[in-house]
N, C-alpha and C positions, 0 to 999 in steps of 0.2 A: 298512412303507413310508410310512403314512400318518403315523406318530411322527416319524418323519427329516424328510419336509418338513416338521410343522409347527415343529421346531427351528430346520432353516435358516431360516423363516419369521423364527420370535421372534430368532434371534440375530445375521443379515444384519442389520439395520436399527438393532438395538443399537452394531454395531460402528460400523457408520458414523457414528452420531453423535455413539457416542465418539470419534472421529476429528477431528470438528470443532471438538468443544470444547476439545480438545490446541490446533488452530491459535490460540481466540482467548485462549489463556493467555500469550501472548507479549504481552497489551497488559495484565495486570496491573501495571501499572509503581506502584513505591514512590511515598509523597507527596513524596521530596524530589526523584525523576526530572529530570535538568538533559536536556535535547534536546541534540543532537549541533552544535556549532560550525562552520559551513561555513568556507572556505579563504575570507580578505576579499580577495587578488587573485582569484580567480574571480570572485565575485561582483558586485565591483567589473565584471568583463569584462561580466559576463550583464546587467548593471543599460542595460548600453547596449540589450537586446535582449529587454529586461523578461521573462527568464530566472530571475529570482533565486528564493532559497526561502519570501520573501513573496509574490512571483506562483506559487509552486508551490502554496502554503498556501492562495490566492484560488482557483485552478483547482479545489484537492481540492473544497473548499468549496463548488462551483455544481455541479461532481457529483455530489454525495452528500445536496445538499440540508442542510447544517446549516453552523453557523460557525463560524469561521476560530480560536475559541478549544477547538474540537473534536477538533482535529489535534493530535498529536503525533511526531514525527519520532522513530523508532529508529534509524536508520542513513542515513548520507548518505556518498555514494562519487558523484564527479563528478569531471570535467575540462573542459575549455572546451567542447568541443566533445560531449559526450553524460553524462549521468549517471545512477544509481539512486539512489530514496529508496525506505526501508521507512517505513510511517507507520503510526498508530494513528487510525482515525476511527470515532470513536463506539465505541469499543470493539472494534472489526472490525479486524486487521492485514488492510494491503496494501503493493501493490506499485506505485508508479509509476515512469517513464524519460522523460529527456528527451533526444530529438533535438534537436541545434540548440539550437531556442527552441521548441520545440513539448513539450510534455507529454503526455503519456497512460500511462494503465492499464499494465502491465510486460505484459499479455494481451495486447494490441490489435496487429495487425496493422498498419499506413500502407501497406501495398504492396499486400495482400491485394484485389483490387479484381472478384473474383469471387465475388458474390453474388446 
């Protein structure tokens, strides 16, 4: 008995972080990596409502504590009115969405107001 848990022991925690290292292989990106080209009518709309994916790139950027040349965009899927960006910061894939003109974390609640 005391063999089997010290297994689960050693091999629980192994898996796990092999787990994690799988997520941040998606930001191994090639040196000649071109970032995803947003739609310039969209943009154009969002610029009225400092929406765009330089104000996205400014917001990762005060979150995360590092600079705006840290970001890198793997996916951008938007429409006027709401969008997802995957991005690469610092090495760490994430996820953010924008409502409107508000941005945040793809995790974050806004309604959530029980705490």
């Amino acid at each position: 008995m005391k063999q089997l848990i010290f297994t689960l022991a050693l091999a629980l925690p192994t898996l796990y972080f092999a787990q994690e290292t799988q997520k941040d292989k998606k930001c191994d990106l090639p040196a000649n990596y071109q970032e995803p080209t947003p739609d310039k009518k969209i943009q154009s709309f969002l610029k009225k409502v400092d929406a765009t994916i330089n104000d996205l790139r400014k917001h990762i950027a005060i979150d995360n504590d590092c600079e705006e040349k840290d970001i890198v965009f793997l996916r951008i899927s938007e429409q006027k009115g709401n969008g997802i960006y995957d991005v690469c910061v610092k090495g760490k894939s994430m996820k953010y969405k924008r409502m409107g003109s508000v941005f945040m974390k793809n995790s974050e609640n806004p309604f959530d107001t029980a705490k």
